[in-house]
C-alpha positions, 0 to 999 in steps of 0.5 A, a space after each residue: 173088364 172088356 176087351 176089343 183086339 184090332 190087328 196090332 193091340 188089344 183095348 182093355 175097358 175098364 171102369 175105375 173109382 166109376 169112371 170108365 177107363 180104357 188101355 191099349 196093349 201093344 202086339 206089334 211083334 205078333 207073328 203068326 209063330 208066336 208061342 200065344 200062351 207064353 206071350 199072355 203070361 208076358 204080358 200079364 207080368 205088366 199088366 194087372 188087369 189081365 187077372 186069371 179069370 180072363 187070361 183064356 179069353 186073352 190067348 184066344 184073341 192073340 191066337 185069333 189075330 195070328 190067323 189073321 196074319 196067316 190068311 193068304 195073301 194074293 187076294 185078286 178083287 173083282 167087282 161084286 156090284 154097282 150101287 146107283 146109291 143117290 141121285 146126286 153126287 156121293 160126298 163119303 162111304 164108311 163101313 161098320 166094323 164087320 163090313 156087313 153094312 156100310 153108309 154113303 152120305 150125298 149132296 141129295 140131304 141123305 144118308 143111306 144104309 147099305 148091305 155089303 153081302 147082298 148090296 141091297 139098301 136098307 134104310 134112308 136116313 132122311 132129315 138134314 135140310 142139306 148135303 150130308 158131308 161127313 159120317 161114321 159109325 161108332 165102331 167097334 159097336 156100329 149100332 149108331 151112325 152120325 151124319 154130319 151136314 152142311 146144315 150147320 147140324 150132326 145127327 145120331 141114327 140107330 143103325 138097325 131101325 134108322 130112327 133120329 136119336 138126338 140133332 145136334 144144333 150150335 154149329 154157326 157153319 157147315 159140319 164138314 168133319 166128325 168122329 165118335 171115339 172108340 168109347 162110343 160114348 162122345 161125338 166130336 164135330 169140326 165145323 167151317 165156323 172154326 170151332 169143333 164141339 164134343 157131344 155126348 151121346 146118350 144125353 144127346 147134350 153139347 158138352 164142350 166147345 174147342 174154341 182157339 183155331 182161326 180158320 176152319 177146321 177141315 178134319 178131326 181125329 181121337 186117339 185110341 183112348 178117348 182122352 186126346 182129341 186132334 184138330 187140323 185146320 185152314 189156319 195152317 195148324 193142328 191143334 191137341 186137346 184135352 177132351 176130360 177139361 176141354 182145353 188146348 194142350 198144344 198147338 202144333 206150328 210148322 205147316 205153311 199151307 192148310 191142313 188136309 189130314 191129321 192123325 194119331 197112330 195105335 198106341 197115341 205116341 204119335 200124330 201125322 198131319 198133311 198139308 197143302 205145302 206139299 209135306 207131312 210132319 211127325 209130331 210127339 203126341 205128348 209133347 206136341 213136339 215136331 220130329 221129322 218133315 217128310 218131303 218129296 211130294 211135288 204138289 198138295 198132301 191130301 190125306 195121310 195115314 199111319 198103318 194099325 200097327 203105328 210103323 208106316 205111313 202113307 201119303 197121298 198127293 194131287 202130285 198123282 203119286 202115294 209114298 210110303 214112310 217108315 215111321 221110326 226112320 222117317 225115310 221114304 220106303 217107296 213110291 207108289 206111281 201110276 195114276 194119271 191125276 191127283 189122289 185124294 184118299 189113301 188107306 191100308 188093309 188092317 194087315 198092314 201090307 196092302 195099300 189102296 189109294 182113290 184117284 181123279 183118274 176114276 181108278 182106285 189102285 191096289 198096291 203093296 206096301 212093303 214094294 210100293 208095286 201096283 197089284 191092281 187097278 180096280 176100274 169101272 167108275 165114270 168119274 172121280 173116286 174121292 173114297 175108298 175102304 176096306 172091310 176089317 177084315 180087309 177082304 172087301 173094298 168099296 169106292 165111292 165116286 163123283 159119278 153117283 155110285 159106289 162100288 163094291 170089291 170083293 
């Protein structure tokens, strides 16, 4: 039995009849007064893989995240460095789990390796005969990174020597989105071609591909679990799949417009999706079933995102503004508004309480989540930034802009 914790749950990995299974703990009434020891013994009552050889490991998890929850809160960022990363424009930035390194990939064919602490470049990933779109690493491991790119091809890095493990080829189009599961056994591409495909890592073997969507898929998604896999696409659809057998389980139908945005939330119950017709729908990840429309954006719905603990969401519109949504009442809690041009990239911190949007403007903003107030604008950039992340530990930011560089905030 392994055990990873992120600021809301617990996964617990575990292998069954020589299959590996996974299961998700919920913790979403930790505080940091919580009695740890009394909360694990409650826990255990339901769960019988948390047997009494690893129930001290469990109580120093909890009591770690409750440090977490304690950890201060009116943290000022101030730019720590500019990278000049690439010689043409950045397309995305993502970090490792830690933060200690993260990659940028650019319409230069590349994808680079960066160090966080002291913002020096470690490796360039060189081989895609075009730009390098979409990338991730294999979080919680981040000893993979997969690139995806408008050569039609996804590879699979090691992180630590930058060697090309496997190139994936059957794509008819360009890869413009792709995700590993949490596993870090799959790696899921979404392609121009209207397909997404399911790639296993190890044998570096196509293993199935997600035929039903009628016009590109632009972004993808799993769940915490492995065992569900979203695709949102040009069709005005999201579809949800069962990765196992490959097959379509729903289709959710609502949207007028095109997908921008799909998501699941912590423990799988629910998936978000956001759309060119200026609205974010809630749907019942098992059902597939609608629940709730949120409007009130006046324009485009770019990206949307569910905080780790599943209870709020976020939207970001080319209105220029961000809102916040309780994800039980389904009620706007506040407007995030300053910007002065669209935002195409909204995140929280893993706490949960703060919010970072990325803006045309050439600003990314800092906002509180719980108020909807500006905390802080974090200028500098010549140009657009059309990426933004925080580290896990939601102490350092990056910005990723059209003007060539990324910048990090510590």
């Amino acid at each position: 039995l392994s055990l990873f914790f992120f600021l809301k749950g617990i996964i617990l990995e575990y292998v069954q009849d020589g299959e590996p299974k996974t299961r998700s703990i919920d913790l979403l009434d930790l505080r940091p007064d919580t009695d740890a020891i009394a909360l694990v013994e409650e826990i255990r009552k339901g769960e019988p893989l948390i047997t009494a050889s690893c129930k001290e490991h469990v109580i120093h998890l909890v009591r770690r995240l409750q440090e977490k929850l304690e950890e201060k809160e009116d943290h000022k960022f101030y730019l720590f460095k500019v990278l000049r990363a690439h010689i043409l424009p950045l397309t995305n930035v993502a970090f490792n789990k830690s933060g200690s390194c993260f990659i940028t990939g650019s319409y230069d064919r590349t994808c680079k390796v960066w160090d966080t602490a002291s913002g020096e470049e470690l490796r360039t990933l060189e081989g895609h005969g075009n730009v390098v779109y979409a990338i991730a690493f294999n979080n919680p491991y981040g000893d993979k990174i997969a690139t995806g790119s408008f050569d039609k091809t996804c590879k699979l890095w090691s992180t630590e020597t930058g060697k090309c493990y496997h190139t994936f080829r059957g794509h008819s189009a360009e890869i413009v989105c792709l995700s590993f599961n949490l596993q870090s056994t799959l790696v899921a591409t979404g392609s121009m071609d209207t397909t997404a495909k399911l790639w296993d890592i190890e044998k570096g073997e196509e293993i199935v591909t997600l035929s039903g969507h009628s016009a590109e898929i632009i972004a993808l998604s799993f769940n915490t679990t492995g065992d569900r896999i979203i695709t949102g696409s040009f069709d005005h659809t999201v579809a949800v799949w069962d990765v196992g057998a490959g097959r379509m389980l729903h289709t959710l139908i609502g949207h007028r417009g095109e997908i921008s945005s799909a998501q699941f939330n912590w423990d799988c119950s629910l998936i978000v999706t956001g759309s060119m017709d200026k609205t974010c729908m809630l749907w019942n990840a098992m059902t597939g079933t609608h629940i709730a429309t949120l409007t009130g954006h006046s324009d485009e719905i770019l990206d949307v995102c569910f905080d780790y603990a599943g209870q709020r969401i976020a939207t970001a519109s080319a209105d220029g503004s961000a809102r916040v949504y309780n994800a039980e009442t389904k009620k706007c809690i506040a407007k995030l508004e300053g910007h002065g041009g669209e935002i195409s990239k909204v995140c929280f911190n893993p706490k949960g309480n703060r919010i970072l949007t990325a803006s045309s403007d050439k600003t990314a903003r800092l906002w509180d989540a719980a108020t909807g107030h500006c905390l802080q604008i974090l200028e500098g950039h010549t140009d657009e930034i059309f990426s933004c992340a925080f580290n896990y530990k939601g102490d350092i930011i990056i910005t990723g802009s059209k003007d060539n560089t990324c910048r990090i905030w510590h």
